[in-house]
N, CA, C and O atoms as CSV, one atom per row, in Angstrom:
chain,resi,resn,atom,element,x,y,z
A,1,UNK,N,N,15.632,8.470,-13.524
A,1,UNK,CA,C,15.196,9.755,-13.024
A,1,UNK,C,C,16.102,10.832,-13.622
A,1,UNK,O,O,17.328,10.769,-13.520
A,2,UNK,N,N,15.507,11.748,-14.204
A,2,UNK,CA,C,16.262,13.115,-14.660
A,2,UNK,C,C,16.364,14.120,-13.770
A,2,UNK,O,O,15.547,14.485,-12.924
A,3,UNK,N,N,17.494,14.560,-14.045
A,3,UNK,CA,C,17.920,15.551,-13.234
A,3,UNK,C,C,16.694,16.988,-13.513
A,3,UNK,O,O,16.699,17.820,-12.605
A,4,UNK,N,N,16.150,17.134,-14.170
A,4,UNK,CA,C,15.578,18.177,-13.698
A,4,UNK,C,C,14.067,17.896,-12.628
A,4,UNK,O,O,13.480,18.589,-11.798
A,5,UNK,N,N,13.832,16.246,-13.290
A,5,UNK,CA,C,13.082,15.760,-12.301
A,5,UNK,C,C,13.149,15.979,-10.857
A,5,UNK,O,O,12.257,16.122,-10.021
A,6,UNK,N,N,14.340,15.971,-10.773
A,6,UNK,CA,C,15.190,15.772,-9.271
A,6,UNK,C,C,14.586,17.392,-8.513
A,6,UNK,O,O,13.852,17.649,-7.559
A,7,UNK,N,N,15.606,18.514,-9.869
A,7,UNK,CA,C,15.570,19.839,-8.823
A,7,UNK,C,C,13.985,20.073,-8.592
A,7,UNK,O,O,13.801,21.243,-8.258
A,8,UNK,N,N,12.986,19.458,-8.652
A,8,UNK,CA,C,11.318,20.001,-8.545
A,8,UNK,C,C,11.199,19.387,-7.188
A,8,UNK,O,O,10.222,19.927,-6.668
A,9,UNK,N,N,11.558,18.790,-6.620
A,9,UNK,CA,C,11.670,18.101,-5.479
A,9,UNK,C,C,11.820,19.307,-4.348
A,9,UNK,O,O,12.406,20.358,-4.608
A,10,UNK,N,N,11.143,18.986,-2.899
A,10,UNK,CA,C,11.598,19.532,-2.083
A,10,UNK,C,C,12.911,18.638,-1.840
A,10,UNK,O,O,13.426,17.649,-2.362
A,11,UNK,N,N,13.231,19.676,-0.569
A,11,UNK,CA,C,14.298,19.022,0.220
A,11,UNK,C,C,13.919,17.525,1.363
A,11,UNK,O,O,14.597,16.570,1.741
A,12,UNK,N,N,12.554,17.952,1.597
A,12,UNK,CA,C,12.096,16.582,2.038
A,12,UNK,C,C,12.130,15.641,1.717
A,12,UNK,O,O,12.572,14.599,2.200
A,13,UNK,N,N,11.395,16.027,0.361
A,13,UNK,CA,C,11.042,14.481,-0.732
A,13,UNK,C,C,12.438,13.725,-1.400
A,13,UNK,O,O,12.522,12.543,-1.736
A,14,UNK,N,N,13.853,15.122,-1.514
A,14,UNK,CA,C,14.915,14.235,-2.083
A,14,UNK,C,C,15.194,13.158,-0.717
A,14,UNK,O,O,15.203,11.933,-0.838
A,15,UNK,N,N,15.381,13.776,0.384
A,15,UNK,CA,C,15.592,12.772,1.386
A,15,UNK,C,C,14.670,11.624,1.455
A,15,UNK,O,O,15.237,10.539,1.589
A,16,UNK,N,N,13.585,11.607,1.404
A,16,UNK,CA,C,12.518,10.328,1.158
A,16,UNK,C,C,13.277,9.343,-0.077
A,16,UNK,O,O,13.631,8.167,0.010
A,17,UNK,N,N,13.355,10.076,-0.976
A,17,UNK,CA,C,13.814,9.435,-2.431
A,17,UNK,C,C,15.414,8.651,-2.124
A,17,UNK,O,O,15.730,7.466,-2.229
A,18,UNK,N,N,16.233,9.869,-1.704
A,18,UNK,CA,C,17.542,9.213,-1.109
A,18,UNK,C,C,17.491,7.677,0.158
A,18,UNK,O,O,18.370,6.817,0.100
A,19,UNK,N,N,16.719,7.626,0.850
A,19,UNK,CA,C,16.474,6.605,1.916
A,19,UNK,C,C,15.925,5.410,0.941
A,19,UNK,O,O,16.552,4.372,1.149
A,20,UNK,N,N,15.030,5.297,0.042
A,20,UNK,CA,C,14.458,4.670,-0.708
A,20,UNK,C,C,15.191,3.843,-1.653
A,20,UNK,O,O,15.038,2.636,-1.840
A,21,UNK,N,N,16.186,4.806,-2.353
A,21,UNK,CA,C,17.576,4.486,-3.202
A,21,UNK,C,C,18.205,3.439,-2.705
A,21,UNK,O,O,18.588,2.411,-3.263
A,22,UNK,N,N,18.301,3.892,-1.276
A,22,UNK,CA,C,19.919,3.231,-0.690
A,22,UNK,C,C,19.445,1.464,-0.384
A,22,UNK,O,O,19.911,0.416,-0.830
A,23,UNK,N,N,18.034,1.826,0.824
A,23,UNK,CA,C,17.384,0.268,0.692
A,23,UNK,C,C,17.448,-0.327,-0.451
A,23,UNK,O,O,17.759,-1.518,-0.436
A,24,UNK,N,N,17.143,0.403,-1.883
A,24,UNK,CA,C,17.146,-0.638,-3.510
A,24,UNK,C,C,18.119,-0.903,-3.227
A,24,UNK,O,O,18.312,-2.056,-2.839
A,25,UNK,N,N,19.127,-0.029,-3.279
A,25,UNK,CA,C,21.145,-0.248,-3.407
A,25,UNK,C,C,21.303,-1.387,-2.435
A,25,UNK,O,O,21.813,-2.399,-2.916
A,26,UNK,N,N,21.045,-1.416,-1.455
A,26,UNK,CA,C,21.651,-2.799,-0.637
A,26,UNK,C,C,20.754,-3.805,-1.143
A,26,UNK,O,O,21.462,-4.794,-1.333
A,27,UNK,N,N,19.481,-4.088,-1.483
A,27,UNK,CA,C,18.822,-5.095,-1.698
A,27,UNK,C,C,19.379,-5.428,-3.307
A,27,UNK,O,O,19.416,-6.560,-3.789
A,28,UNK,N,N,19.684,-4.510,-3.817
A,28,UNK,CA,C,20.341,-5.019,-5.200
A,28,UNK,C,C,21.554,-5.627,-4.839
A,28,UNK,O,O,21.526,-6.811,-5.176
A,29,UNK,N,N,22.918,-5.220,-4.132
A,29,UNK,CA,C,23.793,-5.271,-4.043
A,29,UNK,C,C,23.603,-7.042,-2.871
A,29,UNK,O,O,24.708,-7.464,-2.529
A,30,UNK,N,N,23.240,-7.300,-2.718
A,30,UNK,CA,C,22.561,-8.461,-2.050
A,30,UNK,C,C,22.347,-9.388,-2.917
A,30,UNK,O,O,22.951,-10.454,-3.039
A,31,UNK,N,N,21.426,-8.953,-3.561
A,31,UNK,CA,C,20.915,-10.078,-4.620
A,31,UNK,C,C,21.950,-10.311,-5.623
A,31,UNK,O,O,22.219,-11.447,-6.012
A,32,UNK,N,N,22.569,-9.203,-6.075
A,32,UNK,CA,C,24.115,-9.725,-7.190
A,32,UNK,C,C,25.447,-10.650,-6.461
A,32,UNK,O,O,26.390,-11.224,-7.006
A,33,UNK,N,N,25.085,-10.522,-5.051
A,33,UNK,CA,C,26.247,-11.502,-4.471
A,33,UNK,C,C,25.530,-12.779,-4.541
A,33,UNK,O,O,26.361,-13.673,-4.696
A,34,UNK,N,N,24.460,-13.191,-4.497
A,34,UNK,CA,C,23.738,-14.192,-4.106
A,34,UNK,C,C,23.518,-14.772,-5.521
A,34,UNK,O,O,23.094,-15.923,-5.627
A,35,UNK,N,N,23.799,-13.995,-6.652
A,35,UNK,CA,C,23.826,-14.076,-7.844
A,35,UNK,C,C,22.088,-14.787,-8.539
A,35,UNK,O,O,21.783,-15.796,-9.175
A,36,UNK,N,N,21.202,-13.428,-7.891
A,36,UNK,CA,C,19.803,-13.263,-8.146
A,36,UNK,C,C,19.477,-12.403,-8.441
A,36,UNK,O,O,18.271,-12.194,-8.305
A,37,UNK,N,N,20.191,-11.529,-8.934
A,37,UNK,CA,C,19.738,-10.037,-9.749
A,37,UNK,C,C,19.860,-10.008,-11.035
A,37,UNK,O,O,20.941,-9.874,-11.607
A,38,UNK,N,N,18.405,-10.171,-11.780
A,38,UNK,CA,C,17.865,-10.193,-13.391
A,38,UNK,C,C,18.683,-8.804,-14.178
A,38,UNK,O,O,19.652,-8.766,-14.937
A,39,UNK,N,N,17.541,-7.412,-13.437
A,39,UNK,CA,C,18.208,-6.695,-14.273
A,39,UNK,C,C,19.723,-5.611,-13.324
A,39,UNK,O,O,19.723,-4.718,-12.477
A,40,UNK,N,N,20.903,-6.438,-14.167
A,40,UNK,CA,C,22.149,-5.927,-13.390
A,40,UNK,C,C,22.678,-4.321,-14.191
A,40,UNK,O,O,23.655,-3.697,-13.775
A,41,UNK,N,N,21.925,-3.910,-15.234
A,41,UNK,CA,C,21.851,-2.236,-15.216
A,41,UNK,C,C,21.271,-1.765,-14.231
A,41,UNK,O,O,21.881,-0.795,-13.781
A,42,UNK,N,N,20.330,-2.023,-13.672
A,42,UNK,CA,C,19.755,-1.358,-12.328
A,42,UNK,C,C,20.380,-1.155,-11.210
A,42,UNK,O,O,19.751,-0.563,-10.333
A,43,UNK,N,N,21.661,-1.550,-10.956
A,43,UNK,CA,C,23.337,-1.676,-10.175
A,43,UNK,C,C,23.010,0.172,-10.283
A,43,UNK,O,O,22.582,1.020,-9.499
A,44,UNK,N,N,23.502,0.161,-11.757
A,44,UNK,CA,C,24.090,1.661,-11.602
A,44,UNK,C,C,23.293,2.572,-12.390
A,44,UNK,O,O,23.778,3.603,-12.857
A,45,UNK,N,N,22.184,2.259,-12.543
A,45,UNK,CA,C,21.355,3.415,-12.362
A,45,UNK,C,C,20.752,3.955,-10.773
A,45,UNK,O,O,20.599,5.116,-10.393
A,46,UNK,N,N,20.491,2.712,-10.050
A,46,UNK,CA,C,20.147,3.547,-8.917
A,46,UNK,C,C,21.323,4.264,-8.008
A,46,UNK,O,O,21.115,5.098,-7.127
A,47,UNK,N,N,22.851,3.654,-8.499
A,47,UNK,CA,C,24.082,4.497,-8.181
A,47,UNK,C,C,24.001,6.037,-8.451
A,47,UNK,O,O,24.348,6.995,-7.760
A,48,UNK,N,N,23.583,5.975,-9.355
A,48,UNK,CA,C,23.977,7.372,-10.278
A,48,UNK,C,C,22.808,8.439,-10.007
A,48,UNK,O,O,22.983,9.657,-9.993
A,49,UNK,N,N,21.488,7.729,-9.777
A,49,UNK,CA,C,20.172,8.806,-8.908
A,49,UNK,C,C,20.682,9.125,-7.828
A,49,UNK,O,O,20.522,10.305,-7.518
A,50,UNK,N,N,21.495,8.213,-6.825
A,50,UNK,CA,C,21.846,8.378,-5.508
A,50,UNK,C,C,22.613,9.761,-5.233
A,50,UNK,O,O,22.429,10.498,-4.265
A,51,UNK,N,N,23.564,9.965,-6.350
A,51,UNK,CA,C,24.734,11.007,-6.977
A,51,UNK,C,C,23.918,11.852,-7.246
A,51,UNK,O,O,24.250,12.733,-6.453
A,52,UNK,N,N,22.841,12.348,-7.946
A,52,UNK,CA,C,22.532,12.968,-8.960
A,52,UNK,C,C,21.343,13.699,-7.105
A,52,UNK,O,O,21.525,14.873,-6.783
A,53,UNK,N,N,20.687,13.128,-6.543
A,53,UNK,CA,C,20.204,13.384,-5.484
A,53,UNK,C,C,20.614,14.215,-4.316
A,53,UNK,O,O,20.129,15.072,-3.577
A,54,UNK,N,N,21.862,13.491,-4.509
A,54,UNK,CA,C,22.833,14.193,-3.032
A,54,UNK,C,C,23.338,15.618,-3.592
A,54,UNK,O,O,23.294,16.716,-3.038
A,55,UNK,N,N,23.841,15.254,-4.889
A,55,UNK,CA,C,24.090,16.533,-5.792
A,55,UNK,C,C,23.244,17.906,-5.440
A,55,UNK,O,O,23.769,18.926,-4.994
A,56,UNK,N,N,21.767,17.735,-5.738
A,56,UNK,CA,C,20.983,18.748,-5.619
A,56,UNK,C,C,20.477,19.281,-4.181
A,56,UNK,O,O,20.010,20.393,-3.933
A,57,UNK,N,N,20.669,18.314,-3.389
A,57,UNK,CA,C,20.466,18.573,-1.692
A,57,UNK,C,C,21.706,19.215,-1.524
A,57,UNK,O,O,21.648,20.166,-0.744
A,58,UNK,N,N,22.807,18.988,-2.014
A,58,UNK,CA,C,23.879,19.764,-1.484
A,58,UNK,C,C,23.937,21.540,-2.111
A,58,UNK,O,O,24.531,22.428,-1.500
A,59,UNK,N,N,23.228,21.744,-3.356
A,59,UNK,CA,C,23.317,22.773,-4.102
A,59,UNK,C,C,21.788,23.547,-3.430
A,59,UNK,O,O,21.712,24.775,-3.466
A,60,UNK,N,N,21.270,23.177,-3.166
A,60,UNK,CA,C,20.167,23.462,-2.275
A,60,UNK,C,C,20.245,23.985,-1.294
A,60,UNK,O,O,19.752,25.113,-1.289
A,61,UNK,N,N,20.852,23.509,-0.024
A,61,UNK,CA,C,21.488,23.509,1.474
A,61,UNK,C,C,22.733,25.198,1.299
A,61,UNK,O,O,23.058,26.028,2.148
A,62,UNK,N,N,23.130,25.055,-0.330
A,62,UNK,CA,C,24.216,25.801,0.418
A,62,UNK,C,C,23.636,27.169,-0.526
A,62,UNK,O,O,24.366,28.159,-0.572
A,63,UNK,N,N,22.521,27.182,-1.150
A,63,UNK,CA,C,21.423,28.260,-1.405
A,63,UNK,C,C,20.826,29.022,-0.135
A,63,UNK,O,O,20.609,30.212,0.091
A,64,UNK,N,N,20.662,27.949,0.539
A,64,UNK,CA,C,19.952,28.716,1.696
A,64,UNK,C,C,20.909,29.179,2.381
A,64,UNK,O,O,20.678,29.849,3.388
């Protein structure tokens, strides 16, 4: 996901997107202990949307 992808987002939808992230993030982070996770770039890409998300909700929030 690109960041400009991101800022087109409401503030709703990043929160939808952020809740969505975090379930991948533990179900990934699950499956790499259990040592069942194929693709292990997907670790930290959905790290780095998570960042890149909170980023723009926070630059958002303090717009208003």
């Amino acid at each position: 996901m690109k960041i400009d992808e991101i800022r087109g987002f409401t503030p709703d939808q990043l929160a939808e997107q952020l809740v969505s992230l975090k379930k991948e993030q533990f179900n990934l982070r699950f499956q790499k202990a259990t040592g069942q996770v194929e693709k292990t770039h997907r670790v930290d890409e959905v790290r780095k949307n998570i960042a890149r998300i909170k980023t723009v909700l926070r630059t958002k929030q303090a717009q208003a």
